[in-house]
Backbone bond lengths (Angstrom), bond angles and torsions (degrees), N, CA, C in turn:
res aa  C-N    CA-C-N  psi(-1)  N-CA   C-N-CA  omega(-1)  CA-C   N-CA-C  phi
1 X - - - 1.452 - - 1.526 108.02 -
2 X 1.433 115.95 148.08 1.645 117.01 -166.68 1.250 89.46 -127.46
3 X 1.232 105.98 142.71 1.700 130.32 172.82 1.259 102.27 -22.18
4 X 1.555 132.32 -71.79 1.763 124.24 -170.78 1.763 109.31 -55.24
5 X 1.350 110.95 -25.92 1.893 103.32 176.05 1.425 104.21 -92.80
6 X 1.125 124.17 -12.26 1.505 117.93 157.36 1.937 115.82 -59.23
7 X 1.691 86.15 -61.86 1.685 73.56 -173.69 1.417 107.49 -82.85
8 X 1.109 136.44 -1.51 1.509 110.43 155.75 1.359 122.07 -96.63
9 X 1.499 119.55 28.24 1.056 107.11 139.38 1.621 123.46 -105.90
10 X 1.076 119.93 -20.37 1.163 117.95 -168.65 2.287 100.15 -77.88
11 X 1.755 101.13 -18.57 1.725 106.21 146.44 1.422 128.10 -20.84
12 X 1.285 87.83 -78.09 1.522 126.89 177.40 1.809 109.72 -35.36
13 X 1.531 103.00 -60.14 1.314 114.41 -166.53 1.584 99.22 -76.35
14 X 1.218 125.84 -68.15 1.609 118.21 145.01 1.548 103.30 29.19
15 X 1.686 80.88 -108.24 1.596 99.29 177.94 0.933 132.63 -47.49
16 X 1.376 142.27 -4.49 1.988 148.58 144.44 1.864 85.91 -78.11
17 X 0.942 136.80 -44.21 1.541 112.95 -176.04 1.526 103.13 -67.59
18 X 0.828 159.49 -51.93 1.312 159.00 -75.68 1.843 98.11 -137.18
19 X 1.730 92.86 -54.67 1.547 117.99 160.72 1.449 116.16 -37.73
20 X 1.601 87.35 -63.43 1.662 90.86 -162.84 1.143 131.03 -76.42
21 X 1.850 110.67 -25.51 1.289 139.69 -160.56 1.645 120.77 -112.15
22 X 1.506 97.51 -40.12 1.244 101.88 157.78 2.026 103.81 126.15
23 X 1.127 129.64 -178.41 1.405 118.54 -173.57 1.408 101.18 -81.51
24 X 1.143 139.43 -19.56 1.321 139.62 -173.08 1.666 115.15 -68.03
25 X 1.059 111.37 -61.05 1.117 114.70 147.96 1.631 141.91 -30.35
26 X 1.582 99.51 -64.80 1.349 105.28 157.03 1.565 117.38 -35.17
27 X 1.447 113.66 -67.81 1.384 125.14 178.50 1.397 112.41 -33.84
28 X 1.062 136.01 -40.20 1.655 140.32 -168.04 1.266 86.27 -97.01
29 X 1.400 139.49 -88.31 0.932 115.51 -160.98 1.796 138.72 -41.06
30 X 1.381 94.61 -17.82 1.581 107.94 -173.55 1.735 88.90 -85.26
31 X 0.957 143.14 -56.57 1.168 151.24 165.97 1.693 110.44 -12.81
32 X 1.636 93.04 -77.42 1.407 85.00 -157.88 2.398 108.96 -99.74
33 X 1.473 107.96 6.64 1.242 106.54 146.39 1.264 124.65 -125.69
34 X 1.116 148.65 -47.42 1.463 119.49 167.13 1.686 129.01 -44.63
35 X 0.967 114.47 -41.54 2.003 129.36 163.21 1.813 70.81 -39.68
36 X 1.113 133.89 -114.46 1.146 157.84 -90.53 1.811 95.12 -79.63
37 X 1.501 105.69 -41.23 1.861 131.31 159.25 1.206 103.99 -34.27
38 X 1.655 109.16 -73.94 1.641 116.72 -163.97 1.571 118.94 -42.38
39 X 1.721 93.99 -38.96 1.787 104.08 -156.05 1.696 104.45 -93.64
40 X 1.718 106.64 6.95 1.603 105.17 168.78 1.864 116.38 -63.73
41 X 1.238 94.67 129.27 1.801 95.17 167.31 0.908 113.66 -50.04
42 X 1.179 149.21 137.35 1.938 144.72 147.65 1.369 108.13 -100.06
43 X 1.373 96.85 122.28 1.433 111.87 171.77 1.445 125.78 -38.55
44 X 1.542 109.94 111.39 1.770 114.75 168.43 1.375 104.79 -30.06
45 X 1.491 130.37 133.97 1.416 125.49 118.71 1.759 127.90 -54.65
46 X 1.069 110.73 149.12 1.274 104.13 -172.05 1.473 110.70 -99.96
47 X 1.172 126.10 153.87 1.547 126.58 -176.55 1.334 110.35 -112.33
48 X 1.967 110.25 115.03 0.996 119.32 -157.67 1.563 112.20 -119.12
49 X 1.487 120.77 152.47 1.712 101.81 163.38 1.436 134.40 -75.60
50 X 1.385 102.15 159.20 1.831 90.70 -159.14 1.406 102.47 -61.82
51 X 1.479 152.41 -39.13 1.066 128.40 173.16 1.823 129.94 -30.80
52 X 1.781 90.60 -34.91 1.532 92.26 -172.05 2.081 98.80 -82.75
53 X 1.047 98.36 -32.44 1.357 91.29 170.93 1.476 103.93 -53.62
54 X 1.310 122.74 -77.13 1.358 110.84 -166.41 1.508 124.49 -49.04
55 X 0.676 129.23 -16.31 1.661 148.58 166.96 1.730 107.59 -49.67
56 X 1.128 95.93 -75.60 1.342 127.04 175.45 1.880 113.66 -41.27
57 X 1.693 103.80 -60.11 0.901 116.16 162.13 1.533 133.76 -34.53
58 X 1.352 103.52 -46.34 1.674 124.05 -173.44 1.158 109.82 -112.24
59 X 1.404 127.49 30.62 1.385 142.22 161.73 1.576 85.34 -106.97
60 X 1.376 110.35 -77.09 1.660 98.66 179.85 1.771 134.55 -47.44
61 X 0.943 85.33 -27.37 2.038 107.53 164.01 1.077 102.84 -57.71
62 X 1.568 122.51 -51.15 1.348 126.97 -177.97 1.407 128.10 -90.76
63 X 1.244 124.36 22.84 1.172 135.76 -142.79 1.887 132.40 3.14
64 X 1.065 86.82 54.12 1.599 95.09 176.06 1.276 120.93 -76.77
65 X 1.185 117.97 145.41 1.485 125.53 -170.74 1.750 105.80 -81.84
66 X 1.385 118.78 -167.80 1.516 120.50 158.55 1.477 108.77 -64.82
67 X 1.116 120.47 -61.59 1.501 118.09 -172.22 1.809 108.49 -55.94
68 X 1.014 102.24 -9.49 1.931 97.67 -176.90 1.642 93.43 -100.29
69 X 1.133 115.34 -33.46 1.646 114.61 -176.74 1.509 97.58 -49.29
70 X 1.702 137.13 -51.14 1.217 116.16 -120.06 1.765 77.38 -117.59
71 X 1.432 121.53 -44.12 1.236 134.42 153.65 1.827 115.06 -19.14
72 X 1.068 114.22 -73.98 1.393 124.52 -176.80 1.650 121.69 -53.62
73 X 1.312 111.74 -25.85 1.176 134.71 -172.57 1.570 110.49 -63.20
74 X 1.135 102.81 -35.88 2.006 117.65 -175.93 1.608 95.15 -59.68
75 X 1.149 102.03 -36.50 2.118 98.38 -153.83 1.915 104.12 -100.30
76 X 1.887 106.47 -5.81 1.611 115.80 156.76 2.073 103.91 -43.97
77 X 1.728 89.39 128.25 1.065 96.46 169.87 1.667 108.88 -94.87
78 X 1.748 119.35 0.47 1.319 112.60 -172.13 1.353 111.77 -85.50
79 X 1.427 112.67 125.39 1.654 103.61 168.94 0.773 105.70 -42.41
80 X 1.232 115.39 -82.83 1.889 155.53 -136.01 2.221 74.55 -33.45
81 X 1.255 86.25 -61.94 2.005 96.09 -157.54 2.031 95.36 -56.89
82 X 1.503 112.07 -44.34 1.238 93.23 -155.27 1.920 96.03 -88.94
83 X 1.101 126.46 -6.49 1.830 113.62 177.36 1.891 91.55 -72.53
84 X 1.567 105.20 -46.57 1.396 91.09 -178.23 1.423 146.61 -69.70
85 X 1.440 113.47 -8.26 0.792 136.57 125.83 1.660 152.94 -46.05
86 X 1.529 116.84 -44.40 1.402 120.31 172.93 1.709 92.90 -114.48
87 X 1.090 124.85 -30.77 1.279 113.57 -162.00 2.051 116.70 -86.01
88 X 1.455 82.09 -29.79 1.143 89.84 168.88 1.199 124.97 -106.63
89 X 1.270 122.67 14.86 1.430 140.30 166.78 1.915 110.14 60.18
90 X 1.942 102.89 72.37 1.504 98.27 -165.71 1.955 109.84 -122.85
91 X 1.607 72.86 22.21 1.401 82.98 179.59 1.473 132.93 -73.24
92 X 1.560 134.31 23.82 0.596 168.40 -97.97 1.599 130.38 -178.67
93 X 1.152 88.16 -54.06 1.573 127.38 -166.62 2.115 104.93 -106.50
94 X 1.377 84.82 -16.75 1.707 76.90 -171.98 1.699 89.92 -111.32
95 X 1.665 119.49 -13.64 1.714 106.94 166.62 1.091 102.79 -73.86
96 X 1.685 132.07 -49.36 1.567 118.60 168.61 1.577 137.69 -35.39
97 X 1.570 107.65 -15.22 0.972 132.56 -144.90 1.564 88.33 -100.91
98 X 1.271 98.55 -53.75 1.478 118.45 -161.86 1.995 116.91 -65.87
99 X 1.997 81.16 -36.64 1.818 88.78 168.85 1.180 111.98 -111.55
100 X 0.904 131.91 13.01 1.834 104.63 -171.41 1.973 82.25 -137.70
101 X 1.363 132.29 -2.92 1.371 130.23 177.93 1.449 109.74 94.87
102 X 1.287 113.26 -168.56 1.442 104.03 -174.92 1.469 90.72 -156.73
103 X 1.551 111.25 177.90 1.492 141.48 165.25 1.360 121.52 -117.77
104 X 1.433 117.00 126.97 1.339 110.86 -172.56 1.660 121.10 -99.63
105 X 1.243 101.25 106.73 1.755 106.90 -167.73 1.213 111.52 -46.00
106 X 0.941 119.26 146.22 1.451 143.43 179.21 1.503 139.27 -91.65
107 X 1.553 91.38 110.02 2.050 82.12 -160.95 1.501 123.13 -60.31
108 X 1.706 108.21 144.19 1.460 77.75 -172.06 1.908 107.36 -74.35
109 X 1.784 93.24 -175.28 1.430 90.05 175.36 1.230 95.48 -141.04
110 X 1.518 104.33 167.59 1.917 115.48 -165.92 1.251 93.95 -125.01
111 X 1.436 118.89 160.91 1.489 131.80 148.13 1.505 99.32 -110.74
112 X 1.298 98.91 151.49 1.707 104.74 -178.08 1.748 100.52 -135.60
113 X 1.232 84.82 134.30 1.957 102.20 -175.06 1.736 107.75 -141.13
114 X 1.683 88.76 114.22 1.385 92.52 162.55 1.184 116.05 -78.46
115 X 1.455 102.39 140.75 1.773 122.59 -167.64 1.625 94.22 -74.75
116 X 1.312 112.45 143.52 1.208 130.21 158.78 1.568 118.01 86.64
117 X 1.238 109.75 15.04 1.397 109.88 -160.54 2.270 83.45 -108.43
118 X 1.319 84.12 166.14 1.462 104.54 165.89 2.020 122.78 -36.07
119 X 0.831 137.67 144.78 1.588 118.90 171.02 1.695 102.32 -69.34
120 X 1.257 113.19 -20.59 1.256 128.96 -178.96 1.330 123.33 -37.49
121 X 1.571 116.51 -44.79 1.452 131.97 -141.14 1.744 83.00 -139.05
122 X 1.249 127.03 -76.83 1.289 149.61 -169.32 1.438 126.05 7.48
123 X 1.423 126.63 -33.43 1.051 122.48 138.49 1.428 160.30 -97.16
124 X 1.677 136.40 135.62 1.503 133.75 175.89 1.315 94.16 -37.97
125 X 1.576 109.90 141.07 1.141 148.24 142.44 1.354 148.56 -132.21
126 X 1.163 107.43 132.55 1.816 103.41 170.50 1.636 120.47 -103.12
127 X 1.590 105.72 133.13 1.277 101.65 -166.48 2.022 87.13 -114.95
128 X 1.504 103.75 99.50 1.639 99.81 -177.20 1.319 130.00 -61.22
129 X 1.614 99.48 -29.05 1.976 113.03 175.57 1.438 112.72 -56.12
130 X 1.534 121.76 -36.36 0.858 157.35 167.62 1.799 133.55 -51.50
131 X 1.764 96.33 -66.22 1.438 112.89 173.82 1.477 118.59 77.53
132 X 1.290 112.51 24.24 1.271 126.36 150.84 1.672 137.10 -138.67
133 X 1.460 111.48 172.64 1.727 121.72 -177.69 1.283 85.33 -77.24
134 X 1.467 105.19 168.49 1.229 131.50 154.18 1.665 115.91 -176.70
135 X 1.294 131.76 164.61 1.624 119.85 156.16 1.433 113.40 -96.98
136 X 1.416 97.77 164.03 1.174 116.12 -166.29 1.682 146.61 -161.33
137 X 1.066 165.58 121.04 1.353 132.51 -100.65 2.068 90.06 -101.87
138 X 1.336 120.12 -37.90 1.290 124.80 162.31 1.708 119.50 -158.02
139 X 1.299 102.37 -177.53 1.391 107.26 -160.32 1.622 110.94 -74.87
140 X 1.591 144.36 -173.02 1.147 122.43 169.92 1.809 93.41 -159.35
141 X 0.969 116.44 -150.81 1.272 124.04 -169.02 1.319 107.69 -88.05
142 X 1.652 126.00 -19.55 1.584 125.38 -165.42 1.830 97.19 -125.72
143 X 1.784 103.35 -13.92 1.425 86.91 165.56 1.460 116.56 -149.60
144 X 1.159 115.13 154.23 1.172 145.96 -138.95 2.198 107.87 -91.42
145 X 0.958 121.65 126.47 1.694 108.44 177.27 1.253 106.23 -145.70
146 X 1.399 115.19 13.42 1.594 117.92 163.19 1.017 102.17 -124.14
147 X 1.497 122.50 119.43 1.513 136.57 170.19 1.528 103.17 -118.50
148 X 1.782 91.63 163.48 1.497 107.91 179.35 1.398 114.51 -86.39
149 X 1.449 146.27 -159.32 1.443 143.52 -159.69 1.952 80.96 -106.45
150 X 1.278 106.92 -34.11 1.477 115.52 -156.65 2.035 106.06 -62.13
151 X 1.656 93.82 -52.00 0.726 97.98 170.77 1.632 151.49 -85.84
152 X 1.419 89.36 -10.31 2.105 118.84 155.29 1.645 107.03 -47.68
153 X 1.846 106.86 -60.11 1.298 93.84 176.96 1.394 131.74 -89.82
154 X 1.124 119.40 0.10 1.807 118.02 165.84 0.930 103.19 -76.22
155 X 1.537 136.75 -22.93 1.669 124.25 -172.73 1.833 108.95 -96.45
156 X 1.570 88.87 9.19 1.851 95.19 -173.09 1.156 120.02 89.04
157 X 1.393 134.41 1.80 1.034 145.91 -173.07 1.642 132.05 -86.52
158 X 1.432 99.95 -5.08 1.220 108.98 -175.81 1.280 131.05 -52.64
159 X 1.231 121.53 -22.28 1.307 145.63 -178.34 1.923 104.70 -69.81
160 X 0.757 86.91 -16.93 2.014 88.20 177.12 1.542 97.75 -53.55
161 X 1.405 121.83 -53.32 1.299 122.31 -142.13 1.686 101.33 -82.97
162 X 1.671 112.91 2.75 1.444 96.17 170.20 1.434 92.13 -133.34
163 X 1.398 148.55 17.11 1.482 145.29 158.57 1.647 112.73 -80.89
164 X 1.813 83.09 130.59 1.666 87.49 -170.85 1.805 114.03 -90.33
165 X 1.259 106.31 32.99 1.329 114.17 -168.02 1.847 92.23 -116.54
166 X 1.289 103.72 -11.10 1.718 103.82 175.26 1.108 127.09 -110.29
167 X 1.211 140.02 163.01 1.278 137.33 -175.27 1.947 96.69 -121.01
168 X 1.455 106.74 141.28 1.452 102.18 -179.91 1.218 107.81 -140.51
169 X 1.409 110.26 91.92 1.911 110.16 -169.49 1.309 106.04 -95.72
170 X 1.103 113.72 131.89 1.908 115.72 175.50 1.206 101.13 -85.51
171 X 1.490 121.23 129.27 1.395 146.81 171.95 1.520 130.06 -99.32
């Protein structure tokens, strides 16, 4: 149970006091437990990368318990999951993960603008309906001018982030 189904239930009960007993009652009681509800900490979720989400995910797909979460992890063929895990010491962070839920971090994303060109043309774009780059003056509903690092370099693009003829602002 999480803090908001706590205090709406203890609402609930309220309101059969309140009925039965009268507003006076209510009043104290709202006083000295819900006040007391509101001002509980609730546990951070932790903000994780989507690998560890997916992990996580397909432990619960699979119905694995805690002990299979941390167990199963030895025989992961994914780096990416197991350096971040032992190497970066996230063991910790992925049982938090496991009870209280998680958040899935967010890649960053860039706009990329060649310097000196027109506002016209000036920014990378992907037009996906399409299936190609191009520049362009801004983004629209069918194309795209904020990309991730991930996706700069599968399209060949990686090279933006050290050419001094580009501009690469994270957005």
């Amino acid at each position: 149970m999480n803090k908001q189904e706590l205090i709406e239930k203890y609402q609930d009960k309220l309101y059969e006091v309140c009925t039965k007993y009268g507003e006076y009652y209510r009043t104290i009681a709202y006083e000295n437990i819900l006040k007391d509800l509101e001002n509980l900490d609730e546990p951070q979720k932790p903000v994780v990368p989507q690998f560890v989400a997916d992990y996580i995910k397909y432990a619960i797909e699979n119905d694995w318990d805690f002990q299979d979460l941390f167990k199963c992890i030895e025989d992961e063929e994914d780096e990416k999951l197991l350096r971040w895990f032992y190497h970066e010491r996230n063991q910790e962070t992925l049982a938090t993960a496991w009870i209280n839920g998680y958040e899935v971090e967010k890649e960053k994303r860039y706009l990329v603008k060649m310097k000196n060109l027109r506002a016209l043309f000036c920014y990378l774009a992907y037009i996906p309906d399409e299936g190609y780059w191009t520049f362009m003056a801004s983004g629209g509903e069918s194309i795209v001018i904020k990309h991730t690092r991930k996706q700069l370099e599968e399209a060949g693009f990686g090279w933006v982030f050290d050419c001094e003829g580009m501009e690469v602002e994270e957005v």
